[in-house]
C-alpha positions as CSV (number, residue, x, y, z in Angstrom):
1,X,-60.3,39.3,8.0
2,X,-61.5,37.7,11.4
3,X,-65.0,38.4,9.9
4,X,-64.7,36.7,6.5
5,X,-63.2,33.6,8.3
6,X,-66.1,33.4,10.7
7,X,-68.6,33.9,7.9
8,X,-67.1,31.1,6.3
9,X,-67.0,28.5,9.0
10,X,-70.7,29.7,10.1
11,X,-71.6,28.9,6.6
12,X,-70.4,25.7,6.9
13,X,-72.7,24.9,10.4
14,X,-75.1,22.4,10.1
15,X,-77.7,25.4,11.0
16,X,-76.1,28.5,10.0
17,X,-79.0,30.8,11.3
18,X,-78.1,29.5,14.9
19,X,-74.7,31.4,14.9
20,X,-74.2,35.2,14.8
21,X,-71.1,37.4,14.1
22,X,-70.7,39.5,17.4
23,X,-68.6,43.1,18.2
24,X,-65.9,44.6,16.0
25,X,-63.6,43.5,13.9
26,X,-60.0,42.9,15.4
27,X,-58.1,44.3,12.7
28,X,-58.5,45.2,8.8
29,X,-56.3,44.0,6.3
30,X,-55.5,45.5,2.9
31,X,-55.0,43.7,-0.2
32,X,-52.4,44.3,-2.4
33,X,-51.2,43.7,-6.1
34,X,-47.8,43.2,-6.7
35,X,-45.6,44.9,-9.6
36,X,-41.9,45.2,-10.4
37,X,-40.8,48.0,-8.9
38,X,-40.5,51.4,-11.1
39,X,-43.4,49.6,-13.8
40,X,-45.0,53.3,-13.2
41,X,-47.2,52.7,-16.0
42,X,-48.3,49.4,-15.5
43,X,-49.5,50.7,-11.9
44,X,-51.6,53.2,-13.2
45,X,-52.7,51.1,-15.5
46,X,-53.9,48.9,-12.1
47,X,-55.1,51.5,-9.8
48,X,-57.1,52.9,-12.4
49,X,-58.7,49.1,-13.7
50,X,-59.6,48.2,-10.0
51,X,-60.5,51.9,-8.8
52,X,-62.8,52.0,-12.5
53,X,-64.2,48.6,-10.7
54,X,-64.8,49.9,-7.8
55,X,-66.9,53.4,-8.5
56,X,-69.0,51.5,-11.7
57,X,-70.4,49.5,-8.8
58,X,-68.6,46.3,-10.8
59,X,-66.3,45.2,-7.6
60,X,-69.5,45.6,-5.5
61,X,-71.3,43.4,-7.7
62,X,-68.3,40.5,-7.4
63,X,-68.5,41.1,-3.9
64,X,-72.2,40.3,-3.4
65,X,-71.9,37.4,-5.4
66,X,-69.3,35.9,-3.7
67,X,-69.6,36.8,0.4
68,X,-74.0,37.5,0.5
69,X,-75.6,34.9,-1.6
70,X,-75.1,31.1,-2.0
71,X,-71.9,29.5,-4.1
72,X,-71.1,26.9,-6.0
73,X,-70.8,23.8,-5.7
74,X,-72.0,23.1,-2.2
75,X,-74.1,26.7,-2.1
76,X,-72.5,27.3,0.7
77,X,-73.6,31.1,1.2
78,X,-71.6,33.4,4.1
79,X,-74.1,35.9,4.1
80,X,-71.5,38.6,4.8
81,X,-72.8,42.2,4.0
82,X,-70.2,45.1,3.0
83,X,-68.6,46.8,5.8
84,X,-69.1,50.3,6.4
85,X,-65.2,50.6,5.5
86,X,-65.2,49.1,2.1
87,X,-68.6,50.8,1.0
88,X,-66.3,54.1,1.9
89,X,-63.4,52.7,0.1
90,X,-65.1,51.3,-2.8
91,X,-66.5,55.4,-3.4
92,X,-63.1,56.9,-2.9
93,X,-60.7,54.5,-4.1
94,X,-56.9,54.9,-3.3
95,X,-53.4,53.2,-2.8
96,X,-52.9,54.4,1.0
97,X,-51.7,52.0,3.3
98,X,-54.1,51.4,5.9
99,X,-54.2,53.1,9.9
């Protein structure tokens, strides 16, 4: 998340091209969809909609649009390309915590 946040306040620079995202991330964080507990079919109703999303190249799409070209209303653009992490999640999509 450290990246995203960084992205975000570069973006808002008055020179955005003068600032550069350096080294690793400090941590990845998963998000998560919350369900009553037991709802069995409801979940696979979930992991199947967003995994679906994710191998039809759909989630990929909605994540250029939002974090590698400009957005409304100010166009502020965080030109913030896909880790190598969610490129490999996004092929094998699953509902494992994280490491």
């Amino acid at each position: 998340m450290d990246d995203a946040l960084l992205a975000g306040e570069r973006s808002r620079a008055i020179n955005p091209a003068e600032w550069k995202i350096v080294g690793e991330p400090l941590s990845y964080e998963a998000y998560g969809c919350m369900l009553r507990k037991g709802d069995t079919q409801f979940k696979q109703l979930m992991d199947k909609t967003i995994a679906d999303a994710q191998k039809s190249g759909k989630a990929l799409e909605s994540y250029n649009k939002w974090f590698t070209q400009p957005v409304p209303p100010k166009g502020a653009n965080m030109s913030l390309e896909i880790s190598p992490k969610m490129v490999e999640l996004f092929a094998n999509p699953n509902d494992k915590a994280l490491d």
